[in-house]
C-alpha positions as CSV (number, residue, x, y, z in Angstrom):
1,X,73.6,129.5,51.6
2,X,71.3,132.0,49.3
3,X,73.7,134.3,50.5
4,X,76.6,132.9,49.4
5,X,74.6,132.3,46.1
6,X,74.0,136.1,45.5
7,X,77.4,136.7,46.0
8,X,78.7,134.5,43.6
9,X,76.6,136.1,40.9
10,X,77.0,139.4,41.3
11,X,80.6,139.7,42.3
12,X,82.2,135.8,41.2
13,X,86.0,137.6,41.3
14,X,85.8,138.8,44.7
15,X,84.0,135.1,46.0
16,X,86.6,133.0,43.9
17,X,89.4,135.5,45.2
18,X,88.8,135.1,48.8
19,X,88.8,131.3,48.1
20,X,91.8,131.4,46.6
21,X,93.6,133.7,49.4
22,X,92.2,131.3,52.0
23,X,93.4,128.1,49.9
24,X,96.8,129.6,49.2
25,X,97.2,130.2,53.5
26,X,95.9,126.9,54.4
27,X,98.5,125.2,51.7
28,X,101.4,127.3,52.6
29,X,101.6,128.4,49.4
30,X,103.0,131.8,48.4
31,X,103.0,133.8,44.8
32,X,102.7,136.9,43.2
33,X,99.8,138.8,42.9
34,X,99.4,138.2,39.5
35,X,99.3,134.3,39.5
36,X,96.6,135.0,42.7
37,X,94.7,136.8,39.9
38,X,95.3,134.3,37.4
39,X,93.8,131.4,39.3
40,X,90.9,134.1,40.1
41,X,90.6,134.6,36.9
42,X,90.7,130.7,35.8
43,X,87.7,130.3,38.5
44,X,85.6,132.9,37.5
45,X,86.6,132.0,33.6
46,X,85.3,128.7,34.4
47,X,82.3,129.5,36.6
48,X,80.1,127.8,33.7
49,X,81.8,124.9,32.6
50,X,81.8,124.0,28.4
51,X,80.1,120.9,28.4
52,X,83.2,119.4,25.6
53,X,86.2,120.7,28.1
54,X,87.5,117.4,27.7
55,X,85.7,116.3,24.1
56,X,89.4,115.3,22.8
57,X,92.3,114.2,24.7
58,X,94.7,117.4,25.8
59,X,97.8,115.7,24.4
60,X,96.2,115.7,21.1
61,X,95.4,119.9,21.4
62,X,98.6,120.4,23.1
63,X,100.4,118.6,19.8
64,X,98.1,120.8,17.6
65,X,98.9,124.1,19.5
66,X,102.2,123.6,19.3
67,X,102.5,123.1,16.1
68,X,100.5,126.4,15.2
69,X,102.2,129.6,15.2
70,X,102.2,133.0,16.7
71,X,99.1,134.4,18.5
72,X,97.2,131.1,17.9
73,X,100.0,129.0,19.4
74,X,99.7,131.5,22.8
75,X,96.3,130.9,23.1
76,X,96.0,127.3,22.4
77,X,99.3,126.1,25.0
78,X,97.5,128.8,27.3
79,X,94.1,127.0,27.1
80,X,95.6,123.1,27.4
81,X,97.7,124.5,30.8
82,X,94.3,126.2,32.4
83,X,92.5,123.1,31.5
84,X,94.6,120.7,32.9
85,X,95.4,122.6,36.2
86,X,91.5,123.3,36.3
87,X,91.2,119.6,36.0
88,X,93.6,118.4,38.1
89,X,93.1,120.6,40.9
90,X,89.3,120.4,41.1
91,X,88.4,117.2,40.0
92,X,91.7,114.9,40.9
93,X,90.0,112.3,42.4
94,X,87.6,111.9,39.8
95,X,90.4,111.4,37.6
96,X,91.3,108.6,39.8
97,X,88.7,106.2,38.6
98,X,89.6,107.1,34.7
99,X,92.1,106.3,31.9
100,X,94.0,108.8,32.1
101,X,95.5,109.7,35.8
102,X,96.2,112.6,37.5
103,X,99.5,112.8,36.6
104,X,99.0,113.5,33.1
105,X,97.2,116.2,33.5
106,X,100.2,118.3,35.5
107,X,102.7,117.3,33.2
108,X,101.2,118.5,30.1
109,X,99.7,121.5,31.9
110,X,103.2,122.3,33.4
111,X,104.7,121.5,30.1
112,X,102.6,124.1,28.0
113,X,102.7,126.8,30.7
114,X,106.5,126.3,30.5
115,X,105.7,126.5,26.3
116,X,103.8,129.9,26.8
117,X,106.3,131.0,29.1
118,X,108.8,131.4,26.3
119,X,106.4,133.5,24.0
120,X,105.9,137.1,24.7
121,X,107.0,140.1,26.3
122,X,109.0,139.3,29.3
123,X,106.6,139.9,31.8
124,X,104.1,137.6,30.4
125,X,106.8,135.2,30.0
126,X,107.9,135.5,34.2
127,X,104.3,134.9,34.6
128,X,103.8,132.2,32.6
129,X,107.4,130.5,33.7
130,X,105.8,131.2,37.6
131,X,102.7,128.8,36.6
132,X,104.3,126.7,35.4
133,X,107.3,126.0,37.9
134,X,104.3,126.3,41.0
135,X,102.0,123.3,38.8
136,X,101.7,120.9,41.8
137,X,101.4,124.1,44.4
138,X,98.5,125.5,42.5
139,X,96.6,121.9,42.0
140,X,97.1,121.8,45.7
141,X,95.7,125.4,46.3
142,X,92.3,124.3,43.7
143,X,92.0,120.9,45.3
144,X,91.9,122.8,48.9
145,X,89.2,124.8,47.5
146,X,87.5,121.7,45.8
147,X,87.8,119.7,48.9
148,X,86.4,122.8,51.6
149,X,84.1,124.6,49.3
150,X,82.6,123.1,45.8
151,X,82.6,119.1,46.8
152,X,83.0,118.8,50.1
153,X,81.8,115.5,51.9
154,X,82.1,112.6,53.8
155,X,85.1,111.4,51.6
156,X,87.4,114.6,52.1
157,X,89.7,112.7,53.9
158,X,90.2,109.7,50.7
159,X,90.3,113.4,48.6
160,X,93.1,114.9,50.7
161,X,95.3,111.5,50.3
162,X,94.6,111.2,46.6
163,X,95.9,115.1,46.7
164,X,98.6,114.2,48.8
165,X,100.2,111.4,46.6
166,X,99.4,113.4,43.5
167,X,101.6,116.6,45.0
168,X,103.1,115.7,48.2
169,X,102.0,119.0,50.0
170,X,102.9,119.4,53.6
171,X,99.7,120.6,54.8
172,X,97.7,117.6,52.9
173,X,100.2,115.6,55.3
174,X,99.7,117.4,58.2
175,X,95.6,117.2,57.4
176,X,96.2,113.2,57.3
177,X,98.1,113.0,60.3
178,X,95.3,115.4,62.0
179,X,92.7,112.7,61.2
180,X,94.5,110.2,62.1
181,X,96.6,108.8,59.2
182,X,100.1,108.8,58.4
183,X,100.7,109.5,54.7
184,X,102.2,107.1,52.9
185,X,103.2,105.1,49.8
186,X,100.5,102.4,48.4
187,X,101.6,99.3,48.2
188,X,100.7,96.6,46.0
189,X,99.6,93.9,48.0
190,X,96.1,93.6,49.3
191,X,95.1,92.5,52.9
């Protein structure tokens, strides 16, 4: 593993983009090159982690953003949607056993990705209207890296069906049914 170590500090882009290639494959998930260089980038952006990511609630700095204007209104709606797909793709079952589910996290991260997307020249807003319309792909393509790579352990497979009823990826399902499991809905009895 020092090996892999050395390489993460002296050349994070390249580690975090073959991550993100392999994830994308083993998803089945296809996009441009510049959304594969924005989640790079997101990765490597977030390689040390601010210790108050999640100090107030998004919804809160979503409202805020969007009430701001211009330049600052890019920036803020930008930094709520790479939050919340950060969050939800790498830590979704931690979300789990919180408040505030899973869920909430891709809507309002879709929702100001779709926000930036209408600021802009065009071609950051066909970028921006990319991320957001691929939310749930790209939370599966983190959480396939969170799953094989950062957090990987014994409960992969309970990780893999939180994933899978977050997104409903086909490769999630196909992981499931590989190990034995056949994806499908809670319900709310108890045996």
């Amino acid at each position: 593993m020092p090996e892999r170590e050395s390489i993460i500090e002296s050349h994070p882009a390249e580690f975090f983009r073959g991550l993100v290639q392999e994830a994308m494959r083993a998803q089945g998930v296809t996009a441009g090159g510049e959304t594969e260089f924005y989640l790079v980038q997101l990765l490597h952006h977030h390689l040390r982690m601010r210790a108050d990511l999640l100090d107030r609630p998004l919804a809160l700095e979503f409202l805020e953003a969007s009430s701001a204007g211009g330049v600052e209104q890019f920036q803020r709606l930008k930094l709520v949607g790479d939050t919340a797909l950060f969050v939800a793709g790498l830590f979704a079952d931690c979300l789990e056993r919180s408040v505030v589910p899973p869920t909430y996290y891709v809507e309002l991260g879709a929702l100001a990705y779709r926000r930036v997307a209408g600021i802009g020249s065009p071609r950051v807003r066909e970028m921006f209207a990319e991320l957001a319309m691929q939310f749930l792909d790209l939370v599966r393509v983190l959480g396939e890296i969170s799953s094989r790579e950062l957090f990987a352990s014994d409960r992969d497979t309970l990780r893999i069906y939180r994933r899978w009823l977050l997104t409903r990826g086909a490769q999630d399902a196909s992981l499931l049914v590989s190990r034995g499991l056949i994806p499908g809905e809670p319900t709310g009895s108890r045996h």
